[in-house]
GUGU-149863 format. One record per residue: residue in one letter; y, x, z of N, C-alpha, C in turn. Coordinates in steps of 0.05 Angstrom, whole numbers, plus 5000, padded with zeros to 4 digits. Atoms other than C-alpha are relative to their C-alpha. Example, Ala and Ser with C-alpha at 12.3 -4.5 7.8 and 13.67 -1.06 7.14 Angstrom:
A497650185000491052465156502450185000
S497649844999497952735143502249855014
// end
This chain:
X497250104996533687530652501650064974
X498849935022538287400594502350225003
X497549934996544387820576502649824990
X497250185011551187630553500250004973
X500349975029550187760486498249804986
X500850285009545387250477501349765009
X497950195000549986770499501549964991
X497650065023554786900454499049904970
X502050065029549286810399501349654993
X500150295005550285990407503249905009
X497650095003558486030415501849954982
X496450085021564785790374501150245005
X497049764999570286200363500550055031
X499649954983573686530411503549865001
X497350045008580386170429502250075016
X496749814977587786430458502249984987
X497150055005594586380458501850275007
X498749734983599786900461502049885019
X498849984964603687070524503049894994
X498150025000610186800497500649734999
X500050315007608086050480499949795020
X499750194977609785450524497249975009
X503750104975603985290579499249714980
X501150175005604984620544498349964971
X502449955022601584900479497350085004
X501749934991596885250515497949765014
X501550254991594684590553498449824976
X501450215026594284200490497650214984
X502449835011589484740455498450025014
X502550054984585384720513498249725001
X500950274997584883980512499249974972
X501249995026583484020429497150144994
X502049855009578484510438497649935023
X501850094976575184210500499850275019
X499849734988576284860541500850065019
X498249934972577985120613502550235005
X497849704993581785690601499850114964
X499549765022584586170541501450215008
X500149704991584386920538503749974980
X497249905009592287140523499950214990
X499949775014592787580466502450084992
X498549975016597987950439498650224979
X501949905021594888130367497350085009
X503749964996587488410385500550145032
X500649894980589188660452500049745022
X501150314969587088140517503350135017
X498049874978592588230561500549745026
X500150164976591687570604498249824990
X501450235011586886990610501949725022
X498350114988590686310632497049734995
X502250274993586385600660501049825010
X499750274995587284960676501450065030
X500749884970586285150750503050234999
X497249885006592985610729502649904993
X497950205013597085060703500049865022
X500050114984595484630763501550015028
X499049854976597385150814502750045000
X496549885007603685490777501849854985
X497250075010607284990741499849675013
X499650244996605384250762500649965037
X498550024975605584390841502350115012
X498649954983611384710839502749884971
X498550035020614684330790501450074974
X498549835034616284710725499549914979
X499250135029617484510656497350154980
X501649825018610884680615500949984982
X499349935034614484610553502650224996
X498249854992619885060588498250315011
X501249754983614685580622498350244974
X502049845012611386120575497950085022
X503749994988603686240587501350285012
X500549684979606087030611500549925026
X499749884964608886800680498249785009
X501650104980603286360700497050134993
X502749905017596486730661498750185026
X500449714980592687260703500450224992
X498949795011594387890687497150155000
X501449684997589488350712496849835007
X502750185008582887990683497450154999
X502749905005575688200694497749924990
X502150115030570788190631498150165019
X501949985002564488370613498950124985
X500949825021560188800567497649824987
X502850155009554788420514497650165014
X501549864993550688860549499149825034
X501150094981550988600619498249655010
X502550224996545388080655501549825003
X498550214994547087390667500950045039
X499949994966545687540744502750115002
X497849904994550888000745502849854997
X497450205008556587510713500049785030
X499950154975554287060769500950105014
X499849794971554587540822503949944997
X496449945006563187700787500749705013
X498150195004564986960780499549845025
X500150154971561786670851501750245015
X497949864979564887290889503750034990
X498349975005570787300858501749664991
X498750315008571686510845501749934981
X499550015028572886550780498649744979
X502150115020569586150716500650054976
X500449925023570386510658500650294994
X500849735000569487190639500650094971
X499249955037572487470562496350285002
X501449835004567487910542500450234976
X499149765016569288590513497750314993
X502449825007565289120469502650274991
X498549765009568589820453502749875003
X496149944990576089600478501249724978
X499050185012575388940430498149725018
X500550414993574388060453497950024984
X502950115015567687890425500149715012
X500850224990566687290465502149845019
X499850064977568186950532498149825015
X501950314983562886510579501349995024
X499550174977564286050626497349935020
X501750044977560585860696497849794986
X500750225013558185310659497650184983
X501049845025555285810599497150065017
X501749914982551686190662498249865011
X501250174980548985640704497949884978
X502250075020545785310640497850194993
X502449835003541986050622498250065027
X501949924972539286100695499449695009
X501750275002536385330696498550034971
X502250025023533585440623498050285015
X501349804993530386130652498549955014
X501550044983528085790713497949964995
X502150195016524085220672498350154986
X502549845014520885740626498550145024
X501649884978518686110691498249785017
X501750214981516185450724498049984972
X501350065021512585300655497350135005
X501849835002508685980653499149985023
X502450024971506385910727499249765000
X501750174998503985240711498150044987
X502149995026500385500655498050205011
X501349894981498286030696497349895021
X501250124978496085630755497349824997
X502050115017492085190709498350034976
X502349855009488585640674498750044987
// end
């Protein structure tokens, strides 16, 4: 089983907005960068991650001005990463029980990364296929 660290091997940058900038900048950099969500920094510290799925909820069904709303009062606050260390299983396990899809990933108290459900789901169908492979190769002998 992979970890998260090899996943980060084949990523882009990492991208984010700080907590003070309209939702409607934040939307547009997600839509530039093709992206579901960005981690909210202020300078090197994470302090919220904000998503589509966050914009949808907190400012368009209840009417608010994204070029009027800063990313702090709709972001999540109290965000649960990851270590390059941990398995993919385990990220699964976080982001199905917790119904999440994306995860920052943090080493010694700094952002290295972030994967998405997406990131996950693709390393546990490539993992499968190599495991169906070797038991064909196996089986046939």
């Amino acid at each position: 089983m992979r970890i998260v660290r090899q996943l980060l091997e084949g990523k882009a940058a990492i991208h984010s907005i700080g907590p003070d900038q309209p939702v409607l900048a934040a939307i547009q950099l997600m839509a530039d960068k093709y992206v579901g969500a960005l981690l909210v920094m202020r300078g090197d510290e994470l302090i919220g991650i904000v998503s589509e799925r966050d914009y949808a909820r907190k400012v368009i069904l209840k009417g608010r001005s994204s070029a009027e709303t800063p990313v702090r009062e709709i972001m999540t606050a109290d965000v649960l990463t990851v270590a390059p260390g941990d398995s993919v299983h385990r990220c699964m396990r976080l982001v199905t029980d917790k119904h999440i899809r994306h995860l920052p990933v943090v080493d010694r108290g700094k952002v290295v990364g972030i994967v998405s459900i997406g990131d996950l789901v693709k390393a546990v169908i490539e993992d499968q296929a190599e495991t169906l492979e070797q038991l064909q190769k196996y089986i046939s002998g």
